[in-house]
C-alpha positions as MATLAB code, in Angstrom:
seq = 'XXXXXXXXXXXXXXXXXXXXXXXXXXXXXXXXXXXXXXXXXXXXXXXXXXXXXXXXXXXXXXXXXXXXXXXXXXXXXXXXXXXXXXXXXXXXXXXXXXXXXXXXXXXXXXXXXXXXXXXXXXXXXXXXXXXXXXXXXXXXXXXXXXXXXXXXXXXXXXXXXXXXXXXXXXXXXXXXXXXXXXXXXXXXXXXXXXXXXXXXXXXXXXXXXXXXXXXXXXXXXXXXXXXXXXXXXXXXXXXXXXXXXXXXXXXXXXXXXXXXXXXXXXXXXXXXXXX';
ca = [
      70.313   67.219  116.515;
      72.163   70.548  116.485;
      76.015   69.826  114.618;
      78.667   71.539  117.461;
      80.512   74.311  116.205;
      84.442   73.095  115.416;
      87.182   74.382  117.224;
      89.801   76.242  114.053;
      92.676   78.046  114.892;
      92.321   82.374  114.180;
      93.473   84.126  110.944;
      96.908   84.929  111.423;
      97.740   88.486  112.613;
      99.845   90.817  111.008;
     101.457   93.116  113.759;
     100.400   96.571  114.201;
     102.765   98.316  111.566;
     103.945  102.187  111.396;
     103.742  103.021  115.044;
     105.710  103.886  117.717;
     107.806  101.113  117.556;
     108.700  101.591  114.295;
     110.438  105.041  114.728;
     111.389  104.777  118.225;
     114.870  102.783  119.973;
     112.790   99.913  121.598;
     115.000   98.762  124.222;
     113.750   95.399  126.337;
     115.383   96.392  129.835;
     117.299   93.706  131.970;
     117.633   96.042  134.705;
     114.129   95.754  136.177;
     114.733   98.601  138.675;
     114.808  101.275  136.276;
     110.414  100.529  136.553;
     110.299  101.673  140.006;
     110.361  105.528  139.736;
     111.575  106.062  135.816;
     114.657  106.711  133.782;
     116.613  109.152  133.245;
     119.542  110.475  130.364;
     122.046  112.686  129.240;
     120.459  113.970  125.561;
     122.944  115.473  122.695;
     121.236  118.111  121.047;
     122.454  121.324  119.070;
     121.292  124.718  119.129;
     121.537  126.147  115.589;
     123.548  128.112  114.100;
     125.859  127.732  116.645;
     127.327  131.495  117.690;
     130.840  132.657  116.324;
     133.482  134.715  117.917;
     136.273  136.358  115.721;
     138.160  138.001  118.439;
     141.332  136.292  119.283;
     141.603  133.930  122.146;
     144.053  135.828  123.342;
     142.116  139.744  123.156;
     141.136  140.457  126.788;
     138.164  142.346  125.175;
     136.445  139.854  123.276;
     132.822  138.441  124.041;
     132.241  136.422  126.712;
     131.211  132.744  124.980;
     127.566  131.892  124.769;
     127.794  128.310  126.552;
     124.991  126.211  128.283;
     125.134  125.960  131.934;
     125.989  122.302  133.159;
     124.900  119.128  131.074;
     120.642  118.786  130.791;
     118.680  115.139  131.889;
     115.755  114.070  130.188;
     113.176  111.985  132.476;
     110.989  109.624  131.867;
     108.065  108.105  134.217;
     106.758  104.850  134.539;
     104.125  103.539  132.379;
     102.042  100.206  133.737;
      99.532   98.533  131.337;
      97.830   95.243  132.216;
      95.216   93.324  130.343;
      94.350   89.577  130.366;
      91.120   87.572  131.074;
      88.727   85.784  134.133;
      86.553   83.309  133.543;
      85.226   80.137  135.150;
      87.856   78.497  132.809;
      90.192   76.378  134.549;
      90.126   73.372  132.017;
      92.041   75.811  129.433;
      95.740   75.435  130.204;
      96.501   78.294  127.726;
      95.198   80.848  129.768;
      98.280   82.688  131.185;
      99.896   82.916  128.056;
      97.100   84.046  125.740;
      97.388   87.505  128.303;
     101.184   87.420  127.904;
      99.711   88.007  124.210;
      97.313   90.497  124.819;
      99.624   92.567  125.735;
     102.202   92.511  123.255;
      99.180   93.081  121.415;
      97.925   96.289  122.833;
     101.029   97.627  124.510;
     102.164  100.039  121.421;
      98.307  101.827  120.507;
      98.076  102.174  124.181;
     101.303  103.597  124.597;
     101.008  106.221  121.684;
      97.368  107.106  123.576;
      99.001  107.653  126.880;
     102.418  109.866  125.453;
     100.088  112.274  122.950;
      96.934  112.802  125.566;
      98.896  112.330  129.337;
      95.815  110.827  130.340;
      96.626  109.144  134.074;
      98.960  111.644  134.473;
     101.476  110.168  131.587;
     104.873  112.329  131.289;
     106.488  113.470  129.305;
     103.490  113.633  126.543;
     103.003  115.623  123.568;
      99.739  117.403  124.310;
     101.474  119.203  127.355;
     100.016  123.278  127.890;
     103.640  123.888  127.313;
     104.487  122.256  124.325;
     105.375  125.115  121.884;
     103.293  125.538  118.577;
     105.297  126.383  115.325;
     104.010  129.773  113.196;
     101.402  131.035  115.335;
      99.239  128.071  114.023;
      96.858  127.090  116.905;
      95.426  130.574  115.319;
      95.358  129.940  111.712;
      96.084  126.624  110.346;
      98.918  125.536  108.114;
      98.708  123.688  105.002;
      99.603  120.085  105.523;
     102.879  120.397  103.620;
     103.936  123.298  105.445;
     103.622  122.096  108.556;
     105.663  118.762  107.995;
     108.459  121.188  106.757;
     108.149  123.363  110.003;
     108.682  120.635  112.168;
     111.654  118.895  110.183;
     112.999  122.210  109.829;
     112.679  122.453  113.920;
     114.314  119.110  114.490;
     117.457  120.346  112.326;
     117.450  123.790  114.186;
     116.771  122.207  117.763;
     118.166  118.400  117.586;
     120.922  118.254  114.519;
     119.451  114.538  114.148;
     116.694  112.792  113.070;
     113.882  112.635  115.083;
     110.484  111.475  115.173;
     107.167  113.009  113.625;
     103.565  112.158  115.497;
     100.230  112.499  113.513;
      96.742  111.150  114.411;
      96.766  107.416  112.523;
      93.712  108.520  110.580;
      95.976  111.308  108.728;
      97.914  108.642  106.910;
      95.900  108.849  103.620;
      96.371  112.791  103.314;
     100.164  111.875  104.017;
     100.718  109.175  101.290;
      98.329  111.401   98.460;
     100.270  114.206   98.679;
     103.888  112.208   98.958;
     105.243  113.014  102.402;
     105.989  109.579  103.569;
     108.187  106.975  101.739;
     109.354  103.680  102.791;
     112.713  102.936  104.413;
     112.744   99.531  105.867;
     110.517   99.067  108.472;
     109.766  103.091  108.525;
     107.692  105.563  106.737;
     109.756  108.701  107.030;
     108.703  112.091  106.041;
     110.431  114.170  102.814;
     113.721  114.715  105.234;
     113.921  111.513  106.751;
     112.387  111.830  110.116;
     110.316  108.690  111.010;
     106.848  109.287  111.702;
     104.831  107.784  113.944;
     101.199  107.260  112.786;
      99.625  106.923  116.474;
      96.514  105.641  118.020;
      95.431  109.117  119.256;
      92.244  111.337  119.807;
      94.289  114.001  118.127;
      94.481  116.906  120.527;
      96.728  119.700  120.683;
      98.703  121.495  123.795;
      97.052  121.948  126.311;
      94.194  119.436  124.711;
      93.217  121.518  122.378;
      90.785  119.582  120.409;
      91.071  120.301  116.419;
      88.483  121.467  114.143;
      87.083  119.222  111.826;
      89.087  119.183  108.640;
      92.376  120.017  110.608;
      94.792  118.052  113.085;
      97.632  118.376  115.381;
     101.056  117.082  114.671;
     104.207  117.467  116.126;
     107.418  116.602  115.885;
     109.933  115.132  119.003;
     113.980  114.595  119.096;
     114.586  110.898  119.438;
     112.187  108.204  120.708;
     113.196  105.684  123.456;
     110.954  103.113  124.701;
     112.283  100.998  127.479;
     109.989   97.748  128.363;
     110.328   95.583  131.541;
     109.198   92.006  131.365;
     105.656   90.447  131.125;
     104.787   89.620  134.425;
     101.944   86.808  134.966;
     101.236   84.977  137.852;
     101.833   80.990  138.430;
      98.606   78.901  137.260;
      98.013   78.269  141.142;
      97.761   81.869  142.033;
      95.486   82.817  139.240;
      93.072   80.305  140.136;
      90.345   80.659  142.930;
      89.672   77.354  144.278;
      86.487   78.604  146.369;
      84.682   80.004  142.842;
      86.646   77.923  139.989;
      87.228   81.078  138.710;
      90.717   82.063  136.705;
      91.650   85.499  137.228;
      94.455   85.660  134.764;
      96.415   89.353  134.342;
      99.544   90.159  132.556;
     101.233   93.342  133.169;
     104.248   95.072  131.449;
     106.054   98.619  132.823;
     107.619  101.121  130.015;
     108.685  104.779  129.966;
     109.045  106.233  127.209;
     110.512  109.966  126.300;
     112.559  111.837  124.009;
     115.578  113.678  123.754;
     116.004  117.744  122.973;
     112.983  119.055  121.954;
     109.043  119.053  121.211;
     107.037  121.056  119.210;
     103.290  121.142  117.689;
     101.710  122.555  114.244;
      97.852  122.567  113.399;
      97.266  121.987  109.941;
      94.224  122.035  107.125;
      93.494  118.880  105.580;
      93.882  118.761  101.692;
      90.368  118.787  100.240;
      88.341  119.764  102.968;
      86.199  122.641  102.366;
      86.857  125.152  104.827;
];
């Protein structure tokens, strides 16, 4: 006689760490309209150095000011994930809320796929054809140190804030052996502070530019908001099918996500790879 495997509860999970949601404002909306066609907000962002003007106010000959014309929006689309489970299962009561885990599972390496690549039409996202790149690079490749200081140097030119640094997850190592993350509570931030986000990515550049082995893409945003609607599941009764027995249970969550003032890109050479 064959000894039944026993039922143990999993390992426990450590959440995903040094993504998206650790450098962005995650905001948990109340308002669940703002899912319907997107968000939109009023940015504050600089323009450095700002331009000077010696001439008197009063000197009917001075220069006319260099001012920006009327107050810019940033928008961000909707976002709709959904994972969960079907079965002929309808003795497991637990059903329904192990997809209402799934997806707080999933939700923030899908999200970091969907803003770098745009795939299913995602927008904003980083890989867009008219993202700018930083020093000519998508010819000739920075050094990996050089381009994390083009990018912060960017953010102070183009934001006057922190903001956020992207690079494929599978960079971290060349970022930690050369020193260009530390730890700052829940953050790694780069040498000036910016948070970076260590995404779940294929890695391509604007326009999806696809990197050549030894290099990668990174770029650098203004301010990260992610705003998340609630978990929506169905009722036990309409998850079940009562002809088949069969539980077709689905959770589903809505997010945008954008940024404020600026994007850019840099390709850079991995340390240690031969050319």
């Amino acid at each position: 006689m064959t000894q039944p495997f026993v039922y143990v509860d999993a390992p426990a999970a450590t959440p995903y760490r040094y993504g998206l949601f650790s450098a962005a404002a995650v905001v948990d909306s109340v308002d669940q309209r703002e899912f319907q066609a997107g968000v939109e907000w009023e940015p504050q962002c600089v323009d450095a150095p700002a331009p000077t003007n010696t001439a008197a106010a009063s000197d009917p000959d001075r220069a006319a000011m260099e001012l920006p014309d009327g107050v810019p929006l940033v928008q961000s689309q909707v976002i709709r994930l959904y994972t969960g489970l079907a079965g002929v299962l309808p003795g497991r009561p637990d059903l329904l809320d192990r997809a209402r885990r799934a997806v707080g599972l999933v939700e923030q390496q899908s999200l970091e796929h969907y803003v770098w690549t745009g795939d299913d039409g995602t927008t904003p996202h980083l890989a867009a054809a008219s993202t700018p790149v930083l020093a000519g690079s998508e010819v000739a490749p920075v050094a990996l140190e050089t381009g994390v200081g083009l990018l912060e140097a960017h953010l102070a030119e183009k934001a006057g804030v922190l903001g956020v640094l992207w690079a494929p997850r599978w960079t971290a190592g060349w970022f930690v052996s050369m020193s260009l993350t530390r730890l700052e509570g829940p953050r790694l931030v780069g040498p000036l502070g910016n948070p970076v986000v260590f995404a779940q990515t294929t890695g391509v550049g604007p326009g999806d530019a696809v990197p050549e082995p030894g290099e990668a893409w990174l770029y650098a945003t203004g301010p990260v908001m992610v705003r998340r609607s609630a978990v929506f599941v169905p009722r036990l009764p309409e998850a079940l099918d009562r002809k088949s027995n069969e539980v077709f249970a689905v959770a589903g969550r809505f997010y945008t996500v954008g940024w404020s003032c600026t994007v850019a890109a840099v390709k850079v050479k991995l340390p240690g790879v031969p050319a």
